[in-house]
Backbone as JSON Lines, residues from 0, in Angstrom:
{"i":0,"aa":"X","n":[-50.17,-0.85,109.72],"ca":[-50.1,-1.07,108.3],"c":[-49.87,-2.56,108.03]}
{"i":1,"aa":"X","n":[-50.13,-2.84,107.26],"ca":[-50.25,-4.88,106.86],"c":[-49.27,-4.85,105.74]}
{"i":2,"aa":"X","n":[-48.65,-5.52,105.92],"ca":[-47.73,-6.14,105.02],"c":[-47.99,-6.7,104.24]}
{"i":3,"aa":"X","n":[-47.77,-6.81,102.95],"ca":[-48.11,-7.75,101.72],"c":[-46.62,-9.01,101.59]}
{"i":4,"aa":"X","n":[-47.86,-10.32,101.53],"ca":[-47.3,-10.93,101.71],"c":[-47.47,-12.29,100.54]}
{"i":5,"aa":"X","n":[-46.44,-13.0,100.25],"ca":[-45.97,-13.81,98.81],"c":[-46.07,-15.26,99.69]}
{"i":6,"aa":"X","n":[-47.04,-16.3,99.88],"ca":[-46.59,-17.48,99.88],"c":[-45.96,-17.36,101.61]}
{"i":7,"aa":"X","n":[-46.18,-16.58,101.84],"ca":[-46.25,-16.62,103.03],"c":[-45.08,-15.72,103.95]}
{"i":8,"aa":"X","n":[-44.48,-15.16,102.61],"ca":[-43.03,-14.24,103.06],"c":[-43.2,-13.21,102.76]}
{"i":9,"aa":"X","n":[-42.56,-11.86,102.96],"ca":[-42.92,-10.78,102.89],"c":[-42.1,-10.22,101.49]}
{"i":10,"aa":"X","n":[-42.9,-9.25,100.43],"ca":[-42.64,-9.47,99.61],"c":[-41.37,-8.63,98.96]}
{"i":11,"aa":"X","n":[-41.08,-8.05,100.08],"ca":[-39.65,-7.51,99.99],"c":[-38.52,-8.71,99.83]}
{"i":12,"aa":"X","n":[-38.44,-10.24,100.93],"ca":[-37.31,-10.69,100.57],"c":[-38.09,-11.38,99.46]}
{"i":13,"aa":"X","n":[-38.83,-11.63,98.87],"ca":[-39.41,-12.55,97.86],"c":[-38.64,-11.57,96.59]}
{"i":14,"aa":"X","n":[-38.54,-10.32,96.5],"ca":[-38.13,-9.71,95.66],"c":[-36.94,-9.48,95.5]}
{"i":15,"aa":"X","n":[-36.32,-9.57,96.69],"ca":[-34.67,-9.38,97.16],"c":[-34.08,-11.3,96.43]}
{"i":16,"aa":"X","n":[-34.93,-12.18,96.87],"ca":[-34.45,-13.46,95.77],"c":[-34.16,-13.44,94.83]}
{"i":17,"aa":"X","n":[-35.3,-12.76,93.99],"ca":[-35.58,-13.54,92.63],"c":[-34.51,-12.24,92.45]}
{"i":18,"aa":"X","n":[-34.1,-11.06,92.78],"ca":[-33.11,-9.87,92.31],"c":[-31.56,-10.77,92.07]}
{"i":19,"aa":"X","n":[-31.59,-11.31,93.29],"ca":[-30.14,-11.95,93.22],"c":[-29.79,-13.07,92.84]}
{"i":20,"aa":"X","n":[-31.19,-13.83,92.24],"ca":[-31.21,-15.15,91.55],"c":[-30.68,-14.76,89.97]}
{"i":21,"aa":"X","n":[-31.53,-13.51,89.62],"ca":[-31.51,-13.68,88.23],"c":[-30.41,-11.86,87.91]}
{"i":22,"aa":"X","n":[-29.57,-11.51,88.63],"ca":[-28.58,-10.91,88.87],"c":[-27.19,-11.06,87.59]}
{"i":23,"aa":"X","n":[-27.0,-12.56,87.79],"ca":[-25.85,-13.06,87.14],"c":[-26.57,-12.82,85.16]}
{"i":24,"aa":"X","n":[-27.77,-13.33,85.15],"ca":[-27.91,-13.48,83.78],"c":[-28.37,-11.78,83.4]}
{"i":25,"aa":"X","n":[-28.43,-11.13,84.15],"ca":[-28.64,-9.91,83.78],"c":[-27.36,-9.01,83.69]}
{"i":26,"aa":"X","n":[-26.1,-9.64,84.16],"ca":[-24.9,-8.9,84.26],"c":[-24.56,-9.54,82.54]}
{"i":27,"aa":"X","n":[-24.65,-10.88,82.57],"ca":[-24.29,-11.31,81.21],"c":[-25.18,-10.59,79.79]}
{"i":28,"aa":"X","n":[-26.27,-10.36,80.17],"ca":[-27.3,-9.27,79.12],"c":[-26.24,-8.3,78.52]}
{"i":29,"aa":"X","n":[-26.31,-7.79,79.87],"ca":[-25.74,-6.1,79.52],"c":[-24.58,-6.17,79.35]}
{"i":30,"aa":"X","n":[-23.55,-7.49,79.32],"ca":[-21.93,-7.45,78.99],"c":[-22.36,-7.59,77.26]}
{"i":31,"aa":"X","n":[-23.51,-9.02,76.51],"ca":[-23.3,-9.2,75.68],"c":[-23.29,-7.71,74.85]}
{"i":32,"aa":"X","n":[-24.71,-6.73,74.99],"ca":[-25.11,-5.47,74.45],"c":[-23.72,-5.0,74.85]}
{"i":33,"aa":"X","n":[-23.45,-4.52,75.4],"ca":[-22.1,-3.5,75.5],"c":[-20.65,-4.11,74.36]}
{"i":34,"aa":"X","n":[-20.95,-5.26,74.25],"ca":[-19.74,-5.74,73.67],"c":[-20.4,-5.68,71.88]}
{"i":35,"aa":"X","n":[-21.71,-6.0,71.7],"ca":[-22.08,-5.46,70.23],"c":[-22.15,-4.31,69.88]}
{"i":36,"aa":"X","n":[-22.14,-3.77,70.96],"ca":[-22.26,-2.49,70.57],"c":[-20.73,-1.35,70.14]}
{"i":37,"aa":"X","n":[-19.81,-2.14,70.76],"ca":[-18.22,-1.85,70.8],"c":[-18.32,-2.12,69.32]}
{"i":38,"aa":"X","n":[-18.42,-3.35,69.15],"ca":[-18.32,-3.96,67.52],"c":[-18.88,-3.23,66.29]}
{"i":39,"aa":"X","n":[-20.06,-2.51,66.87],"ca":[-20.94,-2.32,65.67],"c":[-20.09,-0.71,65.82]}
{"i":40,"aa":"X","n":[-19.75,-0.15,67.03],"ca":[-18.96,0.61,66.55],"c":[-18.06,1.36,66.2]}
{"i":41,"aa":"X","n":[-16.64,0.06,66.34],"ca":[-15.78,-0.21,65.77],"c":[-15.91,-0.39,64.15]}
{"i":42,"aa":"X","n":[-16.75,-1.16,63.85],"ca":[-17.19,-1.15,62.19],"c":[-17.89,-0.28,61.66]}
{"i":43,"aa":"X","n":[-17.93,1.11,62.35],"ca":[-18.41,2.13,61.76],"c":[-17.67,3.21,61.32]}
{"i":44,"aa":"X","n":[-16.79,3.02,62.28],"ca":[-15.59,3.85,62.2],"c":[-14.51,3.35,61.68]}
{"i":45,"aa":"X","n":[-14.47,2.31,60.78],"ca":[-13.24,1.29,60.16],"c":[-13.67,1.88,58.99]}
{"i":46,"aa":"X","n":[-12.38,2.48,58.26],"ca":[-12.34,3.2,57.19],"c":[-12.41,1.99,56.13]}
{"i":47,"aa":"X","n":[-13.33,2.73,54.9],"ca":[-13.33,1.7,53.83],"c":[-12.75,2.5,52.99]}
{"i":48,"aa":"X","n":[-11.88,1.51,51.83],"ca":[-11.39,2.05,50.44],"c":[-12.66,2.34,49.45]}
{"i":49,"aa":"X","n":[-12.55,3.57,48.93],"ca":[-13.46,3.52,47.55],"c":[-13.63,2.76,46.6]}
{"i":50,"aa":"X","n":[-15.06,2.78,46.3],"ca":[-15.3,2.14,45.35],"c":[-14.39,1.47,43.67]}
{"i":51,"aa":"X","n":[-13.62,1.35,43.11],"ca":[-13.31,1.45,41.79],"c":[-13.54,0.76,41.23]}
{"i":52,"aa":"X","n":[-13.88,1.4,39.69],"ca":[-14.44,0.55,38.75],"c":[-13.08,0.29,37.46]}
{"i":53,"aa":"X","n":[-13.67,-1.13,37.58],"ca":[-12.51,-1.47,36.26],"c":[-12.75,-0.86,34.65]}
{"i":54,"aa":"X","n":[-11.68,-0.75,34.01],"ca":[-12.44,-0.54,32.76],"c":[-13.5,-1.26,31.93]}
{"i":55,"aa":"X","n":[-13.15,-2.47,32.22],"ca":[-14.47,-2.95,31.5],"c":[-16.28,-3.25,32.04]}
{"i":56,"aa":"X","n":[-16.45,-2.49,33.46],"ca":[-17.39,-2.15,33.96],"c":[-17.74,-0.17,33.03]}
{"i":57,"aa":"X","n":[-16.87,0.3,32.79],"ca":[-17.67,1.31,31.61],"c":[-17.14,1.54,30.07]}
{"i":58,"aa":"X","n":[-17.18,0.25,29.67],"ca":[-16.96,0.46,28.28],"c":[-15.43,0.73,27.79]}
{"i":59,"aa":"X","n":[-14.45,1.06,28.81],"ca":[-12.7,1.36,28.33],"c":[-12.44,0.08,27.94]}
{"i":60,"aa":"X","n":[-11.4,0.64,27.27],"ca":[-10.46,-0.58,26.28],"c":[-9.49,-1.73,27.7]}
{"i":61,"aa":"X","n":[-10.48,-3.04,27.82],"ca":[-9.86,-3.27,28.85],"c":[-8.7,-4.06,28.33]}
{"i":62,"aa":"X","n":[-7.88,-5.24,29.29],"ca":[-7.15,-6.81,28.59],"c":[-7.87,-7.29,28.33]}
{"i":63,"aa":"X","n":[-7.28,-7.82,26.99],"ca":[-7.99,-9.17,26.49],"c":[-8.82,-8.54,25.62]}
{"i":64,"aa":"X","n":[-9.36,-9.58,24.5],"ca":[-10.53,-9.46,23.49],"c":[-11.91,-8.82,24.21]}
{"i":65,"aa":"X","n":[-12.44,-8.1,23.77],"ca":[-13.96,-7.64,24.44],"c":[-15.16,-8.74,23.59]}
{"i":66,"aa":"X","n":[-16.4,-8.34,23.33],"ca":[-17.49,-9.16,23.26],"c":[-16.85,-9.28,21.58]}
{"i":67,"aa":"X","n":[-16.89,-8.16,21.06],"ca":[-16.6,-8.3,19.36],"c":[-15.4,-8.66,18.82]}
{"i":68,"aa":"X","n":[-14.37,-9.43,19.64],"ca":[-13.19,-9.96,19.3],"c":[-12.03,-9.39,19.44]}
């Protein structure tokens, strides 16, 4: 059987390189995703207060003079 071969090396360690060359930036990939992903859901599950509306968002008698004095 013939070996396939890269530049003159066999293309197993040619693949076993570039695995452990580019190793480190692939550990940093999958730390950044794992850590947005904590975040995004942490802020999903962070309780929000309801909405409220003031009185003078519907017409109640708010403080202070309204438009007609």
């Amino acid at each position: 059987m013939v070996a396939l071969h890269i530049a003159g090396l066999p293309v197993e360690e040619v693949l076993l390189a570039a695995i452990a060359a580019a190793s480190p930036l692939i550990a940093l990939i999958g730390w950044e995703i794992s850590s947005r992903m904590k975040r995004l859901k942490a802020a999903l599950r962070r309780p929000r207060p309801p909405a409220r509306l003031c009185d003078h968002e519907f017409g109640g008698a708010g403080q202070g003079p309204g438009v007609d004095g």
